[in-house]
MIPASE-591169 format. One record per residue (C-alpha): residue in three letters; x, y, z. Coordinates in steps of 0.25 Angstrom, whole numbers, plus 5000, padded with zeros to 4 digits. Example, Ala and Ser with C-alpha at 12.3 -4.5 7.8 and 13.67 -1.06 7.14 Angstrom:
// MIPASE-591169
Ala504949825031Ser505549965029
END
This chain:
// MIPASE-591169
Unk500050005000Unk500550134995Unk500450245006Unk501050385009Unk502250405018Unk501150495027Unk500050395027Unk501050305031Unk501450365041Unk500350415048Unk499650275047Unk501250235055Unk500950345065Unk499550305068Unk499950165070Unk501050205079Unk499750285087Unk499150165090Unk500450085095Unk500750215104Unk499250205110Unk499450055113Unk500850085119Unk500350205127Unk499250115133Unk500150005137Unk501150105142Unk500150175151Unk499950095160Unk498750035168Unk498950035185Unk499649925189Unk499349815198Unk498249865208Unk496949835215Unk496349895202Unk494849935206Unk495049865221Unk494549955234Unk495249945246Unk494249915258Unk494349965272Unk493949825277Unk495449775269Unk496249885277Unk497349785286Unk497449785301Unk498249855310Unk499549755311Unk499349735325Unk500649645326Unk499749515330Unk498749595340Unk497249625336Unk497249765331Unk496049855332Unk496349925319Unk495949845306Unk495349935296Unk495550075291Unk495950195301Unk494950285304Unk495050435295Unk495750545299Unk495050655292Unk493550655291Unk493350745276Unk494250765267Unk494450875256Unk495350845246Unk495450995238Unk496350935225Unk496751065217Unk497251025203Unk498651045197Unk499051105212Unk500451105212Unk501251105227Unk501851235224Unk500451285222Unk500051255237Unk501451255243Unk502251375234Unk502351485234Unk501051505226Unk500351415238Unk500851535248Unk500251645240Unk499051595234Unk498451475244Unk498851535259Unk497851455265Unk498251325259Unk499651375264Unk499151405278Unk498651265279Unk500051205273Unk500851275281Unk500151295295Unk498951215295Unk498551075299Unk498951015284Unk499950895279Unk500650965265Unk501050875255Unk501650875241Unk501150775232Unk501650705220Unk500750665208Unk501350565200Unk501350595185Unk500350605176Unk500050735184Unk498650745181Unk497350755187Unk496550605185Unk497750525189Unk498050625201Unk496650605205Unk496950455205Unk498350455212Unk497550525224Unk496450445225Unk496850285223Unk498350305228Unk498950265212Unk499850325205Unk499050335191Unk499550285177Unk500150385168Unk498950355159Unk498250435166Unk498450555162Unk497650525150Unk496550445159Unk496450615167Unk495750655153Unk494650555157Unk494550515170Unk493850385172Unk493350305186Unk494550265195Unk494150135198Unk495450115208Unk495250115223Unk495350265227Unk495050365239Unk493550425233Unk493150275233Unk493650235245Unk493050355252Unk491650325245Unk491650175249Unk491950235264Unk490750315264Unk491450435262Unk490750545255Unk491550625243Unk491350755236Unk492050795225Unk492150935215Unk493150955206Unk493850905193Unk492850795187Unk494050685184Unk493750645201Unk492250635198Unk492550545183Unk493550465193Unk492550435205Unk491450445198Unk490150405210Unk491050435223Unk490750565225Unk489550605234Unk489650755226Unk490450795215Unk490650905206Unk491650905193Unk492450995185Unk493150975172Unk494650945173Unk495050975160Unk494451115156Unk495651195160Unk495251325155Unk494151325167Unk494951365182Unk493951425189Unk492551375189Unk493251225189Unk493751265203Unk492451355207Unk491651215205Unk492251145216Unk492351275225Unk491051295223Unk490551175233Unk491451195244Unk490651275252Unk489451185254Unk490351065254Unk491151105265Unk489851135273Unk489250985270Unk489650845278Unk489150755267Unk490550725261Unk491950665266Unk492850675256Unk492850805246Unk493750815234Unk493950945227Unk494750945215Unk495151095210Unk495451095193Unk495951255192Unk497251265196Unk497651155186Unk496751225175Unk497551355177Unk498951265176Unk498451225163Unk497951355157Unk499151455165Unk499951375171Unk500451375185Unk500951525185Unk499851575179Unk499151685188Unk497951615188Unk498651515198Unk498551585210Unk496951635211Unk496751465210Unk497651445219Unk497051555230Unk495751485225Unk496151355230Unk496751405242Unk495351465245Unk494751345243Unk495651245254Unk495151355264Unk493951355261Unk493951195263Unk494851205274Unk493951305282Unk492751215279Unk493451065282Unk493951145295Unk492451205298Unk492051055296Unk493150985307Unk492451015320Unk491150935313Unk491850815310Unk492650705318Unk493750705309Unk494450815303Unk494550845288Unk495550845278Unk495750935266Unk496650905255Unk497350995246Unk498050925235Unk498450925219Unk498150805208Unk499350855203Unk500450985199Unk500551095190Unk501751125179Unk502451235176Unk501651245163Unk500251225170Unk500151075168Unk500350935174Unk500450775170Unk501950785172Unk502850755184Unk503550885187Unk503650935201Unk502551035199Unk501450935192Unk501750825204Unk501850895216Unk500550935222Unk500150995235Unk499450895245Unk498950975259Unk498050895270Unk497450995279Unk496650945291Unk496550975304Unk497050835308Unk498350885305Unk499350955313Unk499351125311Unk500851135305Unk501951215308Unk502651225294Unk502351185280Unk502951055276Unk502550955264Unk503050825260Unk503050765246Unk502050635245Unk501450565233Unk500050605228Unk499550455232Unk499950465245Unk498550545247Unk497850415244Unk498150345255Unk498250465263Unk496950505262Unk496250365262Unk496750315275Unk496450465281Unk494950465276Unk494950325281Unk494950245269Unk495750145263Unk496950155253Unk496650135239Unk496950005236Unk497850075223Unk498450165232Unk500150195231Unk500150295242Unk500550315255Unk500150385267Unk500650535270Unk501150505282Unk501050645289Unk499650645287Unk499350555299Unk500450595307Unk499250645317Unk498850495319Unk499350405329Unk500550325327Unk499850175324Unk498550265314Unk499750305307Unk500550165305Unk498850115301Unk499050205291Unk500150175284Unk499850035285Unk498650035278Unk499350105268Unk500550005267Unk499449905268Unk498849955255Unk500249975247Unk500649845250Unk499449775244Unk499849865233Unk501149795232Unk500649675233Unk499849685222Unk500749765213Unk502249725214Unk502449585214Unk503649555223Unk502949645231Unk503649565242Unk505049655239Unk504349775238Unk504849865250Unk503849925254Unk503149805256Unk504049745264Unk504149885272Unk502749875275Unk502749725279Unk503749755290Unk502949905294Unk501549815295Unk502349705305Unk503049835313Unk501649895313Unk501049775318Unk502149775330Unk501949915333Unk500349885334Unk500749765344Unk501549855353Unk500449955352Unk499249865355Unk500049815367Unk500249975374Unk501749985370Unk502050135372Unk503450125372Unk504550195363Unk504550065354Unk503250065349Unk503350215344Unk504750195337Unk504150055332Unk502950145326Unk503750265319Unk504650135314Unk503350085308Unk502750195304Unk504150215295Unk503950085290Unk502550115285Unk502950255277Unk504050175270Unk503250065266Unk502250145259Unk503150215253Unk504050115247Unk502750025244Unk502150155237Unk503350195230Unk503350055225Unk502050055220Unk502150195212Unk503350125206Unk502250025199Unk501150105198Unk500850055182Unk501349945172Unk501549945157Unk500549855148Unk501849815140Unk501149735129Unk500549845126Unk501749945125Unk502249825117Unk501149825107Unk500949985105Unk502649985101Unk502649875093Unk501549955085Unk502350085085Unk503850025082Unk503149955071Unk502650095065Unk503950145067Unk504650065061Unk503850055048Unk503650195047Unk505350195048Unk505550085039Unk504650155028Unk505450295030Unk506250275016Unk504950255009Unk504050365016Unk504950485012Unk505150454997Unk504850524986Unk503450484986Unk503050475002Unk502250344997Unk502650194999Unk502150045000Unk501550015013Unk501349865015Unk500149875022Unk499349755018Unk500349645014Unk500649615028Unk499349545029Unk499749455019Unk500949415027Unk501349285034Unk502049375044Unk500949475047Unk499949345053Unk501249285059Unk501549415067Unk499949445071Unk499849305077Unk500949335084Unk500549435089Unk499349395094Unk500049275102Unk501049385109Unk499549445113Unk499049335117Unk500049295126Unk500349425132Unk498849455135Unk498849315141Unk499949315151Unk500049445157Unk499749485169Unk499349625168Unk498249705160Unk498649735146Unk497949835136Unk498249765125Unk497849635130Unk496449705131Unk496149735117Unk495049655110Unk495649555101Unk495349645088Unk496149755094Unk497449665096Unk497049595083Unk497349735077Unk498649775083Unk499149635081Unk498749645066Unk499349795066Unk500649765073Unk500949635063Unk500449705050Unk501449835054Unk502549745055Unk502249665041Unk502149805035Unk503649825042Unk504249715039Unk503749735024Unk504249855024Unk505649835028Unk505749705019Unk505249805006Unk506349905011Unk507549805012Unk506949734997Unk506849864990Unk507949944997Unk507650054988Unk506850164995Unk505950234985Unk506550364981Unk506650474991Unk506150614993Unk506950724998Unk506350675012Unk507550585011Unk508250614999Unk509650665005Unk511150615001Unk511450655014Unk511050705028Unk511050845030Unk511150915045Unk509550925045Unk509350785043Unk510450735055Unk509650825064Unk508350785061Unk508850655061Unk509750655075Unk508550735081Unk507450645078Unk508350535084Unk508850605095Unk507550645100Unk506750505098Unk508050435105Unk508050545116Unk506650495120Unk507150385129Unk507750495140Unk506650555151Unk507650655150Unk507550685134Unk505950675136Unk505650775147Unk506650865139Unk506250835125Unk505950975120Unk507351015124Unk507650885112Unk506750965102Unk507051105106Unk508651055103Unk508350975090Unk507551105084Unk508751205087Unk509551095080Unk508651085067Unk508851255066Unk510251255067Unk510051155056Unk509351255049Unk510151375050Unk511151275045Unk510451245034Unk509951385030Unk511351435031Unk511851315021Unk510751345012Unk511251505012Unk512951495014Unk513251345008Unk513051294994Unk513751164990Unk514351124978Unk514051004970Unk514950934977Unk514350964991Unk515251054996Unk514751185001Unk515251324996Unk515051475000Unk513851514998Unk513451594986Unk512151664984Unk512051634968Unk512251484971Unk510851474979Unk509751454970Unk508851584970Unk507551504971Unk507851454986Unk508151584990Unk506751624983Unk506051514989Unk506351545004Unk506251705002Unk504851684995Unk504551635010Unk504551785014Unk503551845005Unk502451745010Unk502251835019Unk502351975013Unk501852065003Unk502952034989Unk502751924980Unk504051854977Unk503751844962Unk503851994959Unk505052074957Unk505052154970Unk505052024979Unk506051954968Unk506952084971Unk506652084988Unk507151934987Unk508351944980Unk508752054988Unk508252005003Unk508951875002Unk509751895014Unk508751915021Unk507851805018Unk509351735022Unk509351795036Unk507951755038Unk508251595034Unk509351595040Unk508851655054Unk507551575054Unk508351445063Unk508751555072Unk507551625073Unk506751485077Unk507951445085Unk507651575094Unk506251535095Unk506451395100Unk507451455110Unk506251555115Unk505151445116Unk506051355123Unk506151455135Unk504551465132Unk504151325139Unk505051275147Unk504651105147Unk505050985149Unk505850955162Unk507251015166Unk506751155162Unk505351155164Unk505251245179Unk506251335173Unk505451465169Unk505051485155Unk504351595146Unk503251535145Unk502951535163Unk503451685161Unk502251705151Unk501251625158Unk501451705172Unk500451785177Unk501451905176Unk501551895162Unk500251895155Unk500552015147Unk501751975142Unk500951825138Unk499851915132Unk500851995123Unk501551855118Unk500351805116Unk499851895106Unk501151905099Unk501251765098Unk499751755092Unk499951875083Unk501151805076Unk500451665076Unk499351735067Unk500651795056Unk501251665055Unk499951585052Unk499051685047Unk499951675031Unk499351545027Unk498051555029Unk496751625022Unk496151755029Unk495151685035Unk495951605042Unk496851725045Unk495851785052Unk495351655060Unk496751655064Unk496851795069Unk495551785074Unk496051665083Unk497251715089Unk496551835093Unk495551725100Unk496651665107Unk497251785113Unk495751795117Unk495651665123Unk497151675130Unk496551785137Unk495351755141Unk495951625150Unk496851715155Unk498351685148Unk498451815141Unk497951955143Unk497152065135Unk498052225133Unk496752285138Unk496452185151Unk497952165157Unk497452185171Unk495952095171Unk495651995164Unk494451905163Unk494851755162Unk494051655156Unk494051535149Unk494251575135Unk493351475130Unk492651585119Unk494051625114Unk494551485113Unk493251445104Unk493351575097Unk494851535093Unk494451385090Unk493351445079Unk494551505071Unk495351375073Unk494251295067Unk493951375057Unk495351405052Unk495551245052Unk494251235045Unk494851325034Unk496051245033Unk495351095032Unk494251175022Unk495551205012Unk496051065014Unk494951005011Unk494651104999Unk496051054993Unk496050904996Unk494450894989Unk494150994982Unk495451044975Unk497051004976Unk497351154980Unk498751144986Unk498551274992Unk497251264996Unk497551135004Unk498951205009Unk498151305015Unk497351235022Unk498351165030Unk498851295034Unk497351335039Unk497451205046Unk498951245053Unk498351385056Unk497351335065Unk497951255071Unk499051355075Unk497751435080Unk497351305091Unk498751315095Unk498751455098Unk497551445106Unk497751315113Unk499451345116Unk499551425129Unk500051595128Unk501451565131Unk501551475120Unk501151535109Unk502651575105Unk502751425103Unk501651425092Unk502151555085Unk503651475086Unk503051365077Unk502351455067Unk503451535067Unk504551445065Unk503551365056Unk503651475047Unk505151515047Unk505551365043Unk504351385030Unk504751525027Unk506251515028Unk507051385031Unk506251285024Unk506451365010Unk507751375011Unk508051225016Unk507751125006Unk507151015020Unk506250905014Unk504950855021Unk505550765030Unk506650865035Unk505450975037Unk504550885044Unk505650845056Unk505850985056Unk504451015060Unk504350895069Unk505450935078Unk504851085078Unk503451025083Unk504150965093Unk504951055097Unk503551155098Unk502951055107Unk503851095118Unk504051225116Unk502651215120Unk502951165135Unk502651015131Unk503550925137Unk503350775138Unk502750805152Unk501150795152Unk501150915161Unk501450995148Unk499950955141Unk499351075141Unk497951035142Unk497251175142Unk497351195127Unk496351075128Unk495351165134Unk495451295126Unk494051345123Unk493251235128Unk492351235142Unk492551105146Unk493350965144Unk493150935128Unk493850795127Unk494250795114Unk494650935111Unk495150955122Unk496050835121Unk496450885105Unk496751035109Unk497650985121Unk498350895111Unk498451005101Unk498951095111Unk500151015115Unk500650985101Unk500551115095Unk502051115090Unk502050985084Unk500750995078Unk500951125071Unk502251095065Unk501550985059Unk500551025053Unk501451135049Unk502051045041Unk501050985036Unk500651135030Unk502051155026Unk502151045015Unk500951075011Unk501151215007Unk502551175002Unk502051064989Unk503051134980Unk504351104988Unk503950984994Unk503450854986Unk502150774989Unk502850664998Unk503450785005Unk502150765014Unk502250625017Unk503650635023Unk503250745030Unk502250675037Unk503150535035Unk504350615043Unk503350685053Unk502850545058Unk504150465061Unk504550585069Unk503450565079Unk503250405077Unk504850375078Unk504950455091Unk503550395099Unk503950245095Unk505550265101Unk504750315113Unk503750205113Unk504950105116Unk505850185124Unk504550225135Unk504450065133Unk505750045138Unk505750145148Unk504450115153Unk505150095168Unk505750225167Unk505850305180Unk505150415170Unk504250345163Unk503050415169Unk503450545170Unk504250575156Unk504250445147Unk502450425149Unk502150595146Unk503250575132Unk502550445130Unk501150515129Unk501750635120Unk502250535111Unk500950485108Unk500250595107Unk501050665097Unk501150535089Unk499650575089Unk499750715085Unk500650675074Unk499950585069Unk498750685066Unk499550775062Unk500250685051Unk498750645046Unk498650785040Unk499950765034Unk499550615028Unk498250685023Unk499150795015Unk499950715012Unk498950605004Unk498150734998Unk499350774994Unk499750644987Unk498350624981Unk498650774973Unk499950734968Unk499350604963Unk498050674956
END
């Protein structure tokens, strides 16, 4: 079968899609080894160890606190309650720290820092997978013994207000509820005024026990401002108001009720620098954890102790008098009952060692060895001979120096048996992984081998696509295969996803993975028969390597292989940021050859003369410059200004790698990202501090005036005057939410949610889009207009520039005018004096789109998702779009250049010939499928690395998403390019 190089290539891609999605889900991995959907009894809770005598105490202590508040305050960072922001803009909370009766902890989340997962850390004891992050966009039932369960099954009444993922996780446990949306970021007031607004008449009621109050504003101006945004401190003030206020109350209530209350003030998880979370830095893990009850001791000083988010699991339970999740890895805080007596305390922490060790048992096979299990046998016999002395009235010395010693024991246990735990908390579905890279290696490899082929004159070749199933060896391998499946789904011992599948689905990857390697092996036995390549473009046409292709070459390599370091990854833009500056040394290099060299014909260069250039390059580049003024180049007066201006259209060519290379320089020191360098200050803070609107506001406009010069030239007026029309909306909509600032309202200003503005900008984007696939339709059926259809993809390419200056934060407009304007210079200038073919082009623009996306702020770190593009201009959570614009907004760079490039061999049919487009899109996909299959098997082989969760999972997800996004980005390239072919063959 006779396909194009593009087709070919996409169809390769999309294969290699669906290998990465069976990988991802076997790499993902389920819990491990637990009680799965088991509750722990009280009637199961184990006796006293009474050393051999009756003891009186066989079931669960009595409570310490009678109701509990737990105020959770999204995205709270520590800083926030015990910085220097804490002191100025939450004194009560600080008086309450500081000199009140209150326990102050740090707590540390474990990646993925967001809210569902958090949520389920808290209140089943579990260090959740790292697959929930993508679980947090939908919440479903936790079916796991947890602490709103166990309170319901105790009788204990709940109420609950705040973010709706609690009431779509505990759906029928609470008594009262009322939710919020989580996800409509733009909204930070009225999401917090609804749980506020039942405070008072709660407080004043004695029908519940236990109330949860989960605040969504803080973390909604981290994602719209970020964490210095002057927005920040009102909340803060807000929440502040609001602990007194259920302090005062709890406090009003103590004389009423035999045991006193508790109020918890804690985080689900950090803030970053940038306003996000998901990662692991210091700033997204640490979160405040205050207890304030009157059961506490008043303190004389403010001291705080780092324990693990979990540790409130247990914690809480046995303090409300319940029992442990069953699930649960934490351990007791033990200041928290350093009021009770001496044996309360060692029943404490020996229902909790009782509970982890179960755990062990259940998890770790040679649980024997573990030590904390063995620390625990001996602290429960210890235990048992301090009861003995105690039941018999021993008051001596002994018996209090024997207790402290087992009371040491207990903490250490729990600690080592918890610690051992986390270290297990999930394992790998290998067949699966297996089965997802043998698909992708598979694709590689053939999209490799057929290389030679893909970029010939003709971008066409022979594709043995159906043979295969006329082979002996294709039924050979699929039975096989199935007996490997068989025999694996039969013998393990743990759950397999794979092993799952209805027999029609295996059937089909079975058949898929044997067919792909018939087609390979076909393949390579018609490249070592033939051994003739069929002739080659100027893709591959070259008698020798020039400096380009070793850098492109080196780079590509360099970067693929430079995967395999945690180091290289959470630094990865410094790799793109170096390999950019490289290709515009190359450039100037190659400019200046162009000008000052000539060679002879036997290759050896000489001085340059300017009578031994040919005119007609010369003509060719300057003829860039009146595109965009008044002289036509065919008359006299603008033969005569060309002749005599050609040193300045010299200067400009030569300058133009200088003039981007300062650019990359000032956009490097615009977001700081990745890790070694991400605390230290950047342009981009500067400009989103609440001191420096104006300066914002005045970059801003700038930024969107030269955005509508540079893309404005290729389209019709209408379209211009969308395009206006919608940067003006833009500026309109930055304001309204607060970001930027009108001349005539410096001082006050009305802050809203923008929602008109952004629906008034997404009319012109539609409609400029609409103009775009009207022209491309117009030229593909109704006529073969080349310039019809060329315009049409620059309509498309406008519009879209429009969404990315809505959807892209103030401060980072610069980075989109960089694009188009270094877009521009390499058309105008460089590329019409360097004779680069397609293929060189296109790994030129791959390595700028990548080096865009972190001039962004990405990273490899999930913190650097800026989910808030996801929400412009609508009310509430819109699944769907909300999921495409957040996408959108994170690939901006890559995306554009892209597409970019697909207008750009359009528009340039004369200099390029029809296969140029297929090995465009040819070059464009190995780039991206080379570096995700390396990935696949080194994550593979690393999967046991001290990192794997924090830096080599977060690449692993980019990875497959921008496989995604190339892959619809290439489909517009594979439906030019087959128009294309169509034309040339009528």
């Amino acid at each position: 079968m006779r396909l194009r190089s593009s087709l070919f290539a996409v169809c390769g891609l999309l294969l290699q899609l669906f290998g990465m999605a069976i990988f991802l889900r076997g790499f993902f991995p389920a819990p491990a080894n637990t009680f799965g959907a088991a509750k722990a009894r009280a009637s199961a809770a184990p006796a006293e160890p009474a050393g051999g005598l009756a003891s009186n105490r066989t079931g669960l202590p009595s409570p310490l606190f009678g109701r509990v508040v737990i105020m959770l305050v999204d995205a709270l960072r520590e800083d926030f309650v015990f910085g220097p922001k804490g002191k100025q803009f939450m004194p009560h909370t600080q008086q309450l720290v500081e000199r009140g009766s209150s326990h102050s902890f740090i707590a540390k989340a474990w990646a993925p820092t967001v809210t569902m997962p958090r949520i389920k850390a808290m209140m089943t004891g579990k260090i959740p997978g790292f697959i929930d992050i993508i679980m947090n966009l939908n919440s479903p039932t936790l079916l796991e013994d947890n602490l709103i369960w166990q309170a319901k099954a105790a009788g204990k009444r709940t109420m609950f207000y705040g973010d709706d993922t609690w009431i779509r996780m505990f759906p029928d446990q609470f008594i009262e509820h009322d939710g919020t949306t989580s996800f409509f970021v733009s909204d930070y007031t009225e999401v917090d005024e609804n749980v506020t607004r039942h405070l008072d008449k709660v407080l004043e009621r004695n029908d519940w026990d236990l109330l949860i109050l989960h605040y969504l504003g803080l973390d909604h101006i981290g994602h719209l401002a970020g964490p210095n945004s002057h927005l920040i401190g009102p909340k803060l003030s807000e929440m502040d108001n609001i602990i007194q206020k259920i302090h005062t109350g709890l406090v009003f209530k103590d004389g009423e009720a035999p045991l006193p209350n508790l109020l918890i003030l804690c985080g689900d998880h950090g803030m970053s620098d940038t306003g996000s979370h998901g990662g692991s830095s210091s700033h997204e893990v640490n979160t405040p954890l205050v207890f304030i009850s009157p059961a506490f001791r008043k303190k004389k000083s403010f001291e705080s102790e780092y324990v693990e988010q979990t540790d409130l699991t247990s914690t809480l339970a046995l303090g409300f008098g319940l029992p442990i999740p069953r699930n649960n890895l934490g351990h007791l805080i033990p200041s928290v009952f350093e009021e009770r007596s001496l044996r309360e305390q060692l029943r404490y922490l020996h229902l909790n060692g009782y509970q982890l060790s179960l755990l062990i048992q259940e998890s770790i096979p040679a649980f024997e060895k573990d030590a904390g299990y063995k620390l625990f046998q001996i602290a429960q016999k210890s235990h048992g001979s301090w009861i003995k002395l105690y039941l018999e009235g021993n008051t001596s010395e002994t018996l209090a120096n024997l207790g402290k010693k087992v009371l040491r024991q207990y903490l250490d246990a729990v600690k080592f048996m918890s610690s051992s735990l986390s270290k297990i908390v999930a394992q790998y579905d290998l067949y699966s992984m297996i089965v997802g890279t043998i698909i992708v290696v598979e694709v590689i490899f053939l999209l490799v081998v057929c290389t030679p082929e893909a970029l010939g004159s003709t971008a066409e070749f022979e594709v043995p696509v159906f043979s295969p199933f006329y082979s002996l060896l294709f039924y050979l391998l699929c039975l096989m295969f199935a007996a490997v499946h068989v025999v694996v789904c039969t013998s393990t011992s743990t759950s397999c996803y794979f092993c799952s599948l209805s027999w029609l689905l295996v059937a089909t990857v079975v058949i898929l993975i044997s067919a792909l390697q018939c087609v390979l092996f076909s393949t390579l036995w018609k490249c070592f028969a033939n051994g003739k390549p069929q002739q080659k473009s100027c893709a591959v046409d070259c008698s020798s390597w020039s400096e380009l292709n070793l850098v492109l070459l080196l780079g590509s390599i360099g970067h693929t292989v430079s995967l395999a370091s945690s180091s290289f990854i959470e630094e990865e833009h410094q790799t793109w940021f170096f390999l950019v500056n490289t290709l515009l040394l190359v450039f100037f290099q190659d400019t200046c050859r162009k000008y000052f060299a000539v060679s002879d014909p036997k290759g050896k260069a000489t001085k340059w003369n300017p009578e031994d250039i040919d005119c007609n390059e010369q003509q060719t580049a300057i003829h860039g410059l009146f595109e965009t003024s008044d002289l036509d180049p065919k008359d006299d007066k603008s033969k005569s200004y060309t002749r005599s201006d050609r040193n300045f259209e010299k200067l400009l060519v030569l300058s133009s790698p200088w003039v981007i290379l300062v650019f990359c320089r000032l956009l490097r020191s615009l977001n700081q990202t990745g890790i070694k360098y991400a605390e230290k200050p950047d342009i981009g803070h500067w400009l989103t501090s609440s001191n420096h609107r104006i300066e914002l506001s005045t970059l801003t406009a700038i930024s969107l005036l030269l955005i509508f010069v540079l893309v404005q030239k290729k389209g019709s007026f209408v379209s211009k005057a969308a395009l206006a029309l919608g940067l003006v909306g833009i500026y309109c909509y930055r304001a309204a939410v607060g970001n930027v600032v009108f001349p005539w309202k410096l001082d006050k200003q009305y802050v809203s949610k923008g929602i008109i503005e952004a629906r008034f900008v997404y009319v012109f984007i539609l409609g400029i889009l609409f103009t775009g696939v009207k022209d491309l339709l117009k030229s593909g059926v109704v006529s073969s207009d080349t310039v019809t259809n060329s315009r049409g993809l620059w309509e498309i390419y406008n519009g879209l520039v429009l969404l990315a200056a809505l959807l892209l934060r103030p401060h980072n407009l610069p980075v989109l005018l960089f694009i188009l304007l270094v877009q521009m210079i390499l058309t105008r200038f460089i590329w019409r004096i360097l004779d680069y073919d397609a293929a060189q082009i296109t790994i030129i623009y791959y390595w700028f789109g990548q080096a865009s996306f972190y001039f962004q702020g990405n990273s490899n770190s999930i913190a650097t998702v800026d989910i808030s593009a996801g929400f412009v201009g609508f009310e509430d959570y819109v699944k769907l779009p909300a999921i495409f614009l957040t996408i959108f907004g994170t690939y901006i760079g890559p995306l554009l250049w892209a597409v970019h490039l697909t207008c750009y061999m359009s528009s340039e049919r004369s200099r390029y010939s029809s296969a140029s487009v297929g090995h465009s899109c040819y070059c464009f996909i190995l780039l991206r499928a080379i570096p995700a299959a390396v990935y696949i098997i080194l994550i593979t082989s690393l999967r046991y690395h001290l990192f794997i969760w924090s830096v080599f999972s977060p690449k692993l997800l980019y990875e497959g998403m921008h496989t995604l996004v190339t892959a619809a980005a290439c489909i517009m390239f594979t439906a030019m390019d087959q128009k294309r072919m169509f034309k040339t063959l009528s």
